[in-house]
N, C-alpha and C positions, 0 to 999 in steps of 0.2 A: 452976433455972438463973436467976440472976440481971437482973435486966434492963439492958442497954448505955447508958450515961450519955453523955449527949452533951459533949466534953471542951470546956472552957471556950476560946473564940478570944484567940489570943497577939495582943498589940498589935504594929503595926507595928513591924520592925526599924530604928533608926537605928544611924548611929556619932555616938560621943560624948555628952555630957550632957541634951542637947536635941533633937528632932527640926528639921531644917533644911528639909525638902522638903514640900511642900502635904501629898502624901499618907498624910505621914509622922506630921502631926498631932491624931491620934484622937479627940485630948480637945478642940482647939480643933472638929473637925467634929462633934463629940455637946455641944452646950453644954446640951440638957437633962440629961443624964447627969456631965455637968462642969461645974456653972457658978461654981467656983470657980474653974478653972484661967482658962475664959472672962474673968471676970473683973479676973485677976490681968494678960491679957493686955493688955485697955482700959486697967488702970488703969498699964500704962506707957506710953501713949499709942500703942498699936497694933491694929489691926484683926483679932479672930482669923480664922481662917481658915476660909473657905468661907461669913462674915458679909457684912453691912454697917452701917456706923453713921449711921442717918438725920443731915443735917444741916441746922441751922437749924430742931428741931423749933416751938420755941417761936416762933420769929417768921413758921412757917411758919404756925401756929394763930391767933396773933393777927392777920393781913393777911385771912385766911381766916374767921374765927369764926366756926365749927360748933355747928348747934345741935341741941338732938332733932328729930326729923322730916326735917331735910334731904338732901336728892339730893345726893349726891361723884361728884368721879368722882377718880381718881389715876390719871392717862392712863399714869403709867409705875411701873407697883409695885415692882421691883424686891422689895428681901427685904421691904418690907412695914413699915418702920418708923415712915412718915408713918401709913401707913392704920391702921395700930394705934390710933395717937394720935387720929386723927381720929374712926374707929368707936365709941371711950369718948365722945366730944363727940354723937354722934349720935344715940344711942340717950335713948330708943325711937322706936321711931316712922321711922327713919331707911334711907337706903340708902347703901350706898359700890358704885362700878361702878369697877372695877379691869383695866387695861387692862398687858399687858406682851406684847413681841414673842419673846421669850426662852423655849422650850418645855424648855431643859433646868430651871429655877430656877421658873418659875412655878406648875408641882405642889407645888414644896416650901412656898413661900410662900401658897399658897393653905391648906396644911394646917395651918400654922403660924395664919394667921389664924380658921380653924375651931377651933382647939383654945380659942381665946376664948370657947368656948359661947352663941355669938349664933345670934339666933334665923336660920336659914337664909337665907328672903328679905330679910335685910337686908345678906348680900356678894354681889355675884355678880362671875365672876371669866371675862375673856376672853384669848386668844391674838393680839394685835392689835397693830399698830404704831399709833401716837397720831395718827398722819395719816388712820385711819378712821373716827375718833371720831365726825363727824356721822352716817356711814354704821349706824355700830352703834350708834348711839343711836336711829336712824329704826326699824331692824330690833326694838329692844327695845318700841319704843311710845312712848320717854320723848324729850315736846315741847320740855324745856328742866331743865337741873341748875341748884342753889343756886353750887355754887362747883367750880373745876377745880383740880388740881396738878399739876405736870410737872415730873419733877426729870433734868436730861436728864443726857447722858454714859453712861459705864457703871458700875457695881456695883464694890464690892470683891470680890462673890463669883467677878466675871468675870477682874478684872485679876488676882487672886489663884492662878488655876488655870493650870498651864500648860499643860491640853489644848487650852484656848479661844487663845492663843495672842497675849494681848490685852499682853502687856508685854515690855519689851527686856531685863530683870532676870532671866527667867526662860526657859529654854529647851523649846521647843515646838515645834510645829506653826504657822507664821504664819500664822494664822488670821483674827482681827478678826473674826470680824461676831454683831451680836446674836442673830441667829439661824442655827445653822449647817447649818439642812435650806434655804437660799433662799441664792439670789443664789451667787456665786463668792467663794474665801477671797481673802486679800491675797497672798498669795503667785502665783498665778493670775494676779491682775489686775498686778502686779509685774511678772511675764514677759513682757505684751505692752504694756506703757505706752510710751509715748513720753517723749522726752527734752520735751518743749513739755506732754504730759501730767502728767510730775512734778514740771515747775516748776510747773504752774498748781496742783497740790491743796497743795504745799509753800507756797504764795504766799500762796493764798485759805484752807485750811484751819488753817492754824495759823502765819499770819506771818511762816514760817521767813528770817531774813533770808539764809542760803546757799542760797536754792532754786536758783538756775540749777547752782552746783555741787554740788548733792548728785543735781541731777537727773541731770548729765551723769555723773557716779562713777559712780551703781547702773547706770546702761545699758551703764557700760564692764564695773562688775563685775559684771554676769549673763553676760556673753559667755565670762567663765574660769568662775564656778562660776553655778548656779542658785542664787536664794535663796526656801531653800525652808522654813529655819525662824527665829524669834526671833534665835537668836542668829550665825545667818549674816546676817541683814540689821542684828544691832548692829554686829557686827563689820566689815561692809563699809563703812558710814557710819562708825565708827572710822577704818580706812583711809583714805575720802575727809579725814577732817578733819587726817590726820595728815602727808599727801603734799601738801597744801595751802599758801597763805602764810599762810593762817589763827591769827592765836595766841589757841589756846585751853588752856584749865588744864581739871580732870576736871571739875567743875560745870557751866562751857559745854557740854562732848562731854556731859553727862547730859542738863542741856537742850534739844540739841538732837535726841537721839535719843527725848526725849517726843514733840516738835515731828513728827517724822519717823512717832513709830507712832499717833499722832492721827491728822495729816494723810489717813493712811491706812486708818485704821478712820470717818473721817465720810464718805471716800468710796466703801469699800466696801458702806456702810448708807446711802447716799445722804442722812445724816443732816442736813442743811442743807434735802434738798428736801421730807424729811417734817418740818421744823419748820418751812417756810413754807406749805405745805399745812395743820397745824396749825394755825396762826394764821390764816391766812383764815378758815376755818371756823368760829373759837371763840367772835366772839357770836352766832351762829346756836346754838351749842350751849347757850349762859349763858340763864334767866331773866331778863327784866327785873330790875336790883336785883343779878345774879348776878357774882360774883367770880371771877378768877384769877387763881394766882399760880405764875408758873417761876421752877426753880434753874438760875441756866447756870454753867458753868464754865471758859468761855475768850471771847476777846472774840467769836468768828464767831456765837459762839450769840446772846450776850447782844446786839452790833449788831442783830441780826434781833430779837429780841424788844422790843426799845428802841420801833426804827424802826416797829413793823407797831402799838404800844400808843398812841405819839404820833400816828400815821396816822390811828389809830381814833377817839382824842379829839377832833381836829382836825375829823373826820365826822361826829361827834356821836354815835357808834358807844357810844363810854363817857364814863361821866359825869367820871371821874377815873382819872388813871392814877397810877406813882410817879412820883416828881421826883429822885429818888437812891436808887440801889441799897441795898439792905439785904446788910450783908456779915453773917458770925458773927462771935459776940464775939471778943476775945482768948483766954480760956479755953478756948473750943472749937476756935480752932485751934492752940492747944499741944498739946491734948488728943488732939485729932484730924487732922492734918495736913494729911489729904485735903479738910478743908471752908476752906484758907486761900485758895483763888481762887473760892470761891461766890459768887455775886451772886445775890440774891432781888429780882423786879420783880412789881408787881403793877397788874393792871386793876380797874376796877367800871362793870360796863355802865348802859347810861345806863337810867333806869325811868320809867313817866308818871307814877308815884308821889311827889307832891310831897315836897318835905322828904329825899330819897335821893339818893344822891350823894356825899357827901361822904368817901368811902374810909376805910380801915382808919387807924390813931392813926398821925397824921402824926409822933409822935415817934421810931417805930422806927426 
């Protein structure tokens, strides 16, 4: 009798020429088994799917300069494309301590960076939000790192899925949060906010200049339906903008409905108060001599991170801080779209070490 062959798995159904829908994408979700098509994707200037594309690798390395031997940490790993870069600069001799709150993504990225064939103790890999960095650094033993990264916001692997529920393009679950085993989704916290509530996260999260009226719409329009996914809460901010005196064209209404699903995923992640947590903490975590450098991506972050580097200077906390934001080039943000509002800031903590001090190549 012959033995039963196990029949080969059909790729996912689409309609039409291309797959349109995340899950639909097989070859962008296998890019070691596809890395042409992966590729083919980048090279129109698009993120494939269920990736990320690190940005500002290069001028991340150089504010930073890694060397063998040295302690990293990358408070926020995400898919892992700094610490790539960085663990080639490290070795031998080296460690990278890899920090991500994210438990659905951080097994993948941990594999991913294993498959590098480095020598074991030199990644190690936690489930952690970046605001307990001193704490898990006490617990490892380790009295002080060379240099920190933080690249904050979220992933393209997240905004990308529409189970995670993290964009107004794609319909879902309104979900928002980095981690979806902690804390309540946005939809949740939607249901009982107050009208003084959603002006304030609309205000203070992301600028929105209509907070009072998009605050007072969603309280009218949860009373007729619940919004309870993506595209019920674009579609109601649609409605508020349309019933309005407001004149706006479709670029505004997109704008404002980024403004709108921010606003409510930094507060669902209380992501403001674990980046000033963060930064208190962070020359207690630095060596003497020790560097940091964040990616923010909208002004609330980057204010915070400006204000708390300047503070520190001022303390004598660091020796030098930056004086002007490090954006990405032009090519990378045609390239890459998602890296056109990055700002890179960097510290250098102060050392007794004479002669130190004088920060990363003031040309970048």
């Amino acid at each position: 009798m012959a033995e039963a062959t196990e029949k080969p798995k059909r790729r996912p159904r689409y309609r039409g020429t291309h797959p349109r829908k995340f899950h639909e994408k097989y070859k962008e979700l296998n890019p070691e088994k596809f890395p042409e098509a992966v590729q083919k994707v980048i090279a129109s200037g698009k993120t494939p799917a269920g990736t990320h594309r690190p940005i500002c690798v290069q001028e991340v390395l150089q504010v930073l300069d890694p060397h063998p031997g040295d302690i990293v940490v990358d408070a926020t790993l995400g898919y892992g494309g700094h610490a790539r870069e960085i663990l080639v600069k490290i070795l031998p001799g080296g460690r990278l301590i890899g920090l991500d709150t994210d438990p659905i993504e951080l097994p993948k990225t941990e594999a991913r960076l294993r498959s590098m064939e480095i020598p074991a103790d030199t990644l190690s890999v936690h489930r952690s939000n970046f605001a307990g960095l001193a704490r898990l650094l006490g617990t490892l033993g380790v009295e002080g790192v060379d240099m920190v990264l933080a690249d904050l916001g979220c992933s393209s692997m997240q905004l990308d899925n529409p189970v995670r529920g993290f964009s107004y393009k794609l319909e879902g679950p309104l979900d928002l949060r980095l981690n979806p085993q902690k804390g309540q989704p946005a939809s949740e916290w939607l249901a009982h906010a107050g009208t003084s509530d959603l002006e304030r996260i609309f205000a203070e999260n992301s600028d929105e200049p209509a907070a009072a009226l998009l605050a007072q719409g969603l309280v009218d329009a949860r009373l007729e339906h619940p919004i309870q996914t993506t595209g019920g809460l674009a579609k109601a901010v649609r409605n508020i903008l349309a019933e309005s005196r407001l004149r706006v064209d479709e670029a505004a209404v997109k704008s404002t409905l980024q403004r709108v699903f921010q606003a409510l995923r930094i507060e669902v992640n209380d992501e403001f108060g674990a980046l000033e947590t963060f930064l208190r903490f962070m020359p207690a975590c630095l060596k003497p001599g020790g560097r940091v450098a964040i990616l923010t991506f909208h002004s609330g972050e980057d204010r915070r991170v400006k204000k708390a580097f300047q503070e520190g200077e001022r303390a004598g906390v660091y020796a030098s801080v930056a004086r002007e934001v490090i954006r990405p080039s032009p090519a990378e943000s045609h390239t890459n779209p998602r890296a056109a509002s990055a700002k890179l800031r960097w510290a250098l903590k102060a050392s007794a070490e004479p002669g130190v001090g004088e920060g990363p190549n003031p040309n970048l």
